[in-house]
VEXDREN-2710 file (C-alpha; in Angstrom, 1 decimal):
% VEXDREN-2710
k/r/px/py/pz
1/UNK/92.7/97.9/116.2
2/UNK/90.0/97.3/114.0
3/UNK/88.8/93.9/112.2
4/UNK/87.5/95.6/109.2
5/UNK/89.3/95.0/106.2
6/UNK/88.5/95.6/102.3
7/UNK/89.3/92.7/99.6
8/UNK/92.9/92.8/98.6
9/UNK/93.5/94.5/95.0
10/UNK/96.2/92.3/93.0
11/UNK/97.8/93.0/89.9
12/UNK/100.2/90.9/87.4
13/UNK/103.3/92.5/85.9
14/UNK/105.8/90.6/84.7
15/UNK/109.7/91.3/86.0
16/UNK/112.8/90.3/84.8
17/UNK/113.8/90.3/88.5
18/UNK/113.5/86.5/90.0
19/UNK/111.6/86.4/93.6
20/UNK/114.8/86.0/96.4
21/UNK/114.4/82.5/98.5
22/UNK/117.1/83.2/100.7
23/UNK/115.4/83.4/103.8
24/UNK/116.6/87.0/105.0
25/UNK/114.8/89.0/106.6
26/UNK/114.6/92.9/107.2
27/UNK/112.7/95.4/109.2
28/UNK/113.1/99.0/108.7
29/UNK/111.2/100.8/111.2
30/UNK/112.1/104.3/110.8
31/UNK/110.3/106.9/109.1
32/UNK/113.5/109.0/107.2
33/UNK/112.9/112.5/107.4
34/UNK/115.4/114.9/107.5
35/UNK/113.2/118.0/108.4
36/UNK/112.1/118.2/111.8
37/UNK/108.6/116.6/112.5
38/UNK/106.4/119.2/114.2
39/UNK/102.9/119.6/116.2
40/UNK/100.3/116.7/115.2
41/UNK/97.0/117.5/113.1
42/UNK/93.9/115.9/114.1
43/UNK/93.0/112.4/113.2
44/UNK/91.1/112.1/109.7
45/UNK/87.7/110.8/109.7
46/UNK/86.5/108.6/107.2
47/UNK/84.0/106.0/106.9
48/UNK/84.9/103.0/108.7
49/UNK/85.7/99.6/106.3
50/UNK/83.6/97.1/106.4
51/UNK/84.3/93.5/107.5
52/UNK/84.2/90.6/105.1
53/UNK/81.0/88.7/105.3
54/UNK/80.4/85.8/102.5
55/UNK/77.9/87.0/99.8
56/UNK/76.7/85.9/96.4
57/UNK/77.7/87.7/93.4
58/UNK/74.8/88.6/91.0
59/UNK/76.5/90.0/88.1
60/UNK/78.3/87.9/86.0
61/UNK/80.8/90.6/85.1
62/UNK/82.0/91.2/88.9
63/UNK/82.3/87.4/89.6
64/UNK/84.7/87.6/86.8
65/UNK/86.7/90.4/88.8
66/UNK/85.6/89.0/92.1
67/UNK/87.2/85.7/91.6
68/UNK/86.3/85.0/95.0
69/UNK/83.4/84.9/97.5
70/UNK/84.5/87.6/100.4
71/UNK/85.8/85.6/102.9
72/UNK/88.0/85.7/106.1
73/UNK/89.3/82.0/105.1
74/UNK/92.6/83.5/102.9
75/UNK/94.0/80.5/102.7
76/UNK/91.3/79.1/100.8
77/UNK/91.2/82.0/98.3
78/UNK/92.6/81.1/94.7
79/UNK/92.5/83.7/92.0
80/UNK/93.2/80.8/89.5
81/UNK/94.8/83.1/86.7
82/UNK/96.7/81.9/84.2
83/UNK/97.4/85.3/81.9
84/UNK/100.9/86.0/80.5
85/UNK/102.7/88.6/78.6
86/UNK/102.0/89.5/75.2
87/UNK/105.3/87.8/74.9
88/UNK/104.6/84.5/77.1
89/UNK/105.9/85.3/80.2
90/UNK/104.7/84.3/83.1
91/UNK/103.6/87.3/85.6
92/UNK/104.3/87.9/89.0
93/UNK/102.1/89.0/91.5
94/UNK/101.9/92.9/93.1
95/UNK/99.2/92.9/96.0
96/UNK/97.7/95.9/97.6
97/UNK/95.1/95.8/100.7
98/UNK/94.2/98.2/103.3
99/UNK/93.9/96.1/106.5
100/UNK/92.5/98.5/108.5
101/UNK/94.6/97.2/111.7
102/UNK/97.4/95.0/111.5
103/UNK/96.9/93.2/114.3
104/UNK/93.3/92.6/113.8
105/UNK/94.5/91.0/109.7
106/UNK/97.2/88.8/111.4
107/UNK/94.2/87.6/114.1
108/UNK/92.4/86.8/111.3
109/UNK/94.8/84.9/109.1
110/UNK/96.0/87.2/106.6
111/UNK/99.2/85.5/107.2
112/UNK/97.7/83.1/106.2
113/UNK/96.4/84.4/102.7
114/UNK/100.5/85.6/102.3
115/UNK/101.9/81.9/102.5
116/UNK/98.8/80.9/100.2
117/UNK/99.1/83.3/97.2
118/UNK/103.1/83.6/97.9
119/UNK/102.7/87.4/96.1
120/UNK/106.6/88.9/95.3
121/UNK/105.3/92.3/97.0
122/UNK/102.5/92.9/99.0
123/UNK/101.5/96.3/100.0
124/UNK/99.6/97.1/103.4
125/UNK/97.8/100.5/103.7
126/UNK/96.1/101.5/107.2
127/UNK/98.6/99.4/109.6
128/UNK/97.9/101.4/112.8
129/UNK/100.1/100.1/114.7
130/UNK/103.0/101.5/116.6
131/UNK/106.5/100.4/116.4
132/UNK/106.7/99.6/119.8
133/UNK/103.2/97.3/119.4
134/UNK/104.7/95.7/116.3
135/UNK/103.8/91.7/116.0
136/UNK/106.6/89.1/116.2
137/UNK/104.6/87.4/113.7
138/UNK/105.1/89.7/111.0
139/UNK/108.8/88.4/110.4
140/UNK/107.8/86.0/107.8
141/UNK/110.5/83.7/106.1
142/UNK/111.2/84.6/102.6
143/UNK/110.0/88.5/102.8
144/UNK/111.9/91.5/103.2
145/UNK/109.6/93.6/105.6
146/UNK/109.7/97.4/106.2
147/UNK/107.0/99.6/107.9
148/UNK/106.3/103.2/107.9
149/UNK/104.4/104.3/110.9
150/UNK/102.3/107.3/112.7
151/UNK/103.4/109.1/114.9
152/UNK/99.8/108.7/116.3
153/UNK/99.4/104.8/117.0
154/UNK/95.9/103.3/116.0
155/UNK/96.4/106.3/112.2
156/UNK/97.4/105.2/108.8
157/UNK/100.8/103.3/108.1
158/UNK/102.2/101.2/105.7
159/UNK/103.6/97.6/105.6
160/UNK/105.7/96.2/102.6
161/UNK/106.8/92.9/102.1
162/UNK/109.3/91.8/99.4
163/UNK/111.0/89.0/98.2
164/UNK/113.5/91.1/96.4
165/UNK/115.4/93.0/98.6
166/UNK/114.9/96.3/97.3
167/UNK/118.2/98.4/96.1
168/UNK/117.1/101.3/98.1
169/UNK/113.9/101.6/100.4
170/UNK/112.8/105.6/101.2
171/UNK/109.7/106.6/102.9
172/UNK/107.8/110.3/103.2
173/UNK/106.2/113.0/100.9
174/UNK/108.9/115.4/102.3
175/UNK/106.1/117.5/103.9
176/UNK/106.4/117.1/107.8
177/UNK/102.2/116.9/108.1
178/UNK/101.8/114.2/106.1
179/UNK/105.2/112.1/107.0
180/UNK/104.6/112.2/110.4
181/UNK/101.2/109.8/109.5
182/UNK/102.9/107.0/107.8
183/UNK/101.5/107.4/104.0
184/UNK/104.7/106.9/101.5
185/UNK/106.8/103.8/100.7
186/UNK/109.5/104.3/97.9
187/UNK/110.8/101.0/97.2
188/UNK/113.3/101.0/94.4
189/UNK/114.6/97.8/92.4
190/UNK/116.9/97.2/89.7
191/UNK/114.3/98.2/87.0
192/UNK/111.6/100.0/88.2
193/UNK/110.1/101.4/91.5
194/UNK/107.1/100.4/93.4
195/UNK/105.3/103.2/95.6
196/UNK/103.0/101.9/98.5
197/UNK/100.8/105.1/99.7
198/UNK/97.7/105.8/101.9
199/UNK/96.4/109.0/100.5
200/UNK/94.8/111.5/103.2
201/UNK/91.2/111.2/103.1
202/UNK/89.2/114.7/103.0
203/UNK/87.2/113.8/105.8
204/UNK/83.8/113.6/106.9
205/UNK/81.8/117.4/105.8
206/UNK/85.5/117.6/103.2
207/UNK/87.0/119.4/106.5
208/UNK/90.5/118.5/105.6
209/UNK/90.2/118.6/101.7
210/UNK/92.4/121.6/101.9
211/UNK/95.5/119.4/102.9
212/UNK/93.8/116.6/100.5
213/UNK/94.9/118.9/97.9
214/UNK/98.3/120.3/99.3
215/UNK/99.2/116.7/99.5
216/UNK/98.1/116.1/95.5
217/UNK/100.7/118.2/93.3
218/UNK/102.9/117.1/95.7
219/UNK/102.9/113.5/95.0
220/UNK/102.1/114.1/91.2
221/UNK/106.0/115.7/91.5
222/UNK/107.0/113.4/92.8
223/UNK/106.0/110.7/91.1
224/UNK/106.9/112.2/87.8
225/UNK/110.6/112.5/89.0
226/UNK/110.9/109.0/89.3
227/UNK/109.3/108.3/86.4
228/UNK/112.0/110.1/84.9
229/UNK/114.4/107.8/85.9
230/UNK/112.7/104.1/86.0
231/UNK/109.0/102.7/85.8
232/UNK/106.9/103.3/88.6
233/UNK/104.4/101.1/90.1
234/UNK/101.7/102.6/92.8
235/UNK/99.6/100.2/94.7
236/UNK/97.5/101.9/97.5
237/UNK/94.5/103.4/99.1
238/UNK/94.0/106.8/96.9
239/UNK/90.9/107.8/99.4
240/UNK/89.1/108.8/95.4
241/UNK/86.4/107.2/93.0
242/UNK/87.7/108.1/89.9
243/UNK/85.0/108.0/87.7
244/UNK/80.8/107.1/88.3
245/UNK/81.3/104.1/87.3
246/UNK/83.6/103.5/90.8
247/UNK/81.1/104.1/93.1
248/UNK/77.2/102.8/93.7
249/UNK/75.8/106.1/94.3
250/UNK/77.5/108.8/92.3
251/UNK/75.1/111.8/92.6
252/UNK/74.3/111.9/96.2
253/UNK/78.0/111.7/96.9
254/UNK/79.5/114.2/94.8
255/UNK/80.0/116.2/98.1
256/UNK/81.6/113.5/99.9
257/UNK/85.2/113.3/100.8
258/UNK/86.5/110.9/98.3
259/UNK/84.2/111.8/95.2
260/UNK/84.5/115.7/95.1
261/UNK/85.1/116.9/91.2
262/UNK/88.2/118.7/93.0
263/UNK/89.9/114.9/94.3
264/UNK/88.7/112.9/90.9
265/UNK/90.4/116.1/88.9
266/UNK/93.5/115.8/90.9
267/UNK/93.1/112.0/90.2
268/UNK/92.7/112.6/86.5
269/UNK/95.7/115.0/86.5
270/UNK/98.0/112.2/88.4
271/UNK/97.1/109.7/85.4
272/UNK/98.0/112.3/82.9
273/UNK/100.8/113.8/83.8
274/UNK/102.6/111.2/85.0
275/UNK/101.8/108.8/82.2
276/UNK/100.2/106.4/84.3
277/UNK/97.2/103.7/84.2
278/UNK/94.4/102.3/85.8
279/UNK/95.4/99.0/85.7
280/UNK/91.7/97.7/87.0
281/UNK/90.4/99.7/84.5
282/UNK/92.5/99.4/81.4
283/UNK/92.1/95.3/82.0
284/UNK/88.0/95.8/82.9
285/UNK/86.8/99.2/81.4
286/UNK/83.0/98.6/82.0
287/UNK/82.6/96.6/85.1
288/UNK/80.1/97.8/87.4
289/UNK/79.8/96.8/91.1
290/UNK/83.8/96.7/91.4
291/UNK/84.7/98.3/94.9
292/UNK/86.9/98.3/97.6
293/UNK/85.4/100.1/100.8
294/UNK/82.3/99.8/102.0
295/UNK/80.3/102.1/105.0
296/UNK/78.5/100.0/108.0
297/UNK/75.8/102.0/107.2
298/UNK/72.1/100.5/105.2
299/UNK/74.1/97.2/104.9
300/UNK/76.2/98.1/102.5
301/UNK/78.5/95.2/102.3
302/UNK/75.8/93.0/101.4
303/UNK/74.2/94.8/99.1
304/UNK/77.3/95.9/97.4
305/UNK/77.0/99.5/97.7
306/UNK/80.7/100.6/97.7
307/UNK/83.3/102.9/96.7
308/UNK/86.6/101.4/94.3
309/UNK/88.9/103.7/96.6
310/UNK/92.0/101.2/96.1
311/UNK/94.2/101.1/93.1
312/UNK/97.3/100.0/90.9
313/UNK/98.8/102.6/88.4
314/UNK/101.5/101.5/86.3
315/UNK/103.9/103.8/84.1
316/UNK/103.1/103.6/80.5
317/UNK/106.4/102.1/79.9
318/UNK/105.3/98.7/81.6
319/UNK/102.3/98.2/79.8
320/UNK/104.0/95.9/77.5
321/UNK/103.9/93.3/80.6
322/UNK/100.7/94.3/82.0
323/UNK/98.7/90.8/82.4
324/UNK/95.7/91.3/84.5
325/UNK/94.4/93.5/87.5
326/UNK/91.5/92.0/89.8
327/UNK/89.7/92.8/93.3
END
């Protein structure tokens, strides 16, 4: 596996629901599909993330959002906030991060960074790892684990851990192409639901944006339908730059897979018609520098030339508790 991985994205909603410290454990392993998987598509390509390397920050706005120095030491990281509801509640903590490798995060401590920050759900994008290769050392006292995996080991999957045990946990699109890689986590609770994703990634010269955008109104239905019936919150890899302001170099990528005008549309048409919003966004509406991924290529890491690919959306319904998104 690779030892690239992105900063984590963490956002603060509060939750009637108190965190669970009974100790039990779960592990769901299987991919629930009733429809027959079928012949395997080729592995996306997409620019490889970059490892953390510490680096200063320049602009006083990002160290605000960037409350710390990228670093590999998680269980030094503190992201010191101290926000509450409009109506004094404390928040709890939603975490999403694409690891790029489980086994390479857990090598490098990001065990360690979940016993630090002690999040109530954290949401792993980019596993790739097998079920048969699965760590012992994921079991982790306190959490509810389940993992959605690709039938391809070393492609995509998911990782949720929860210290509510969810009333129902579902997983797949319902589209055999896409299920078969590992990219949906439907994870249901007494009030609202929380949807851990890997969007597909259009690909290097957009050679898969066609099944980019079969996948789209897809999950827009979807997500719509259980909006219907209880809050939803996404945290996830959405493989899209929404707006210029997400990415360093905005017109010499417009042809790139994850900064087309067709994905940011499909992006803008998500938000809208499922009511939802950029948390990052709606918290820090003119930050610059904020991103996510990163390319090996020119440096990029250092010099902070990167894409905000990674995001929370939150029903409209929950903005009432909304306290604060951050990278």
């Amino acid at each position: 596996c690779s030892s690239r991985m992105p900063p984590k994205k963490k956002i603060k909603v509060d939750s009637s629901r108190n965190p669970s410290d009974d100790g039990n454990l779960e592990s769901d392993c299987e991919i629930r599909n009733p429809i027959e998987q079928k012949s395997k598509t080729a592995d996306e390509k997409k620019p490889k993330r970059k490892k953390n390397s510490s680096t200063d920050a320049e602009n006083i706005k990002v160290t605000q959002v960037f409350q710390n120095k990228t670093s590999t030491e998680f269980h030094e990281q503190d992201f010191g906030n101290t926000s509450k509801t409009p109506d004094g509640k404390k928040w709890n903590t939603k975490v999403t991060w694409n690891v790029d490798g489980l086994r390479a995060w857990i090598k490098k401590g990001g065990l360690d960074y979940l016993e630090h920050e002690n999040p109530d759900i954290l949401c792993l994008q980019e596993t790739k790892c097998s079920k048969s290769k699965l760590p012992q050392e994921v079991v982790v006292p306190g959490y509810h684990t389940y993992w959605c995996f690709s039938e391809a080991d070393g492609h995509a999957g998911l990782g949720l851990y929860t210290k509510v045990k969810p009333d129902t946990v579902s997983y797949g699109i319902g589209i055999p192409e896409f299920d078969k890689e590992g990219r949906l986590i439907i994870a249901e609770y007494n009030t609202f639901y929380v949807v851990n994703v890997y969007v597909p990634n259009s690909g290097r010269k957009l050679v898969t944006l066609d099944k980019r955008l079969k996948w789209n109104p897809k999950f827009q239905e979807l997500i719509k339908d259980l909006d219907s019936k209880k809050p939803v919150i996404i945290c996830g890899d959405m493989n899209v730059a929404h707006q210029e302001i997400d990415i360093a170099n905005p017109k010499s990528n417009k042809r790139n897979a994850g900064f087309t005008q067709e994905e940011r549309d499909g992006f803008s048409e998500l938000l809208k018609s499922a009511a939802l919003t950029d948390c990052f966004r709606q918290k820090h509406p003119d930050v610059k520098g904020a991103y996510t991924f990163w390319t090996y290529m020119a440096n990029a890491r250092k010099k902070n030339i990167g894409w905000r690919l990674d995001y929370c959306l939150l029903s409209k319904k929950l903005m009432a508790n909304f306290c604060d998104c951050c990278i």
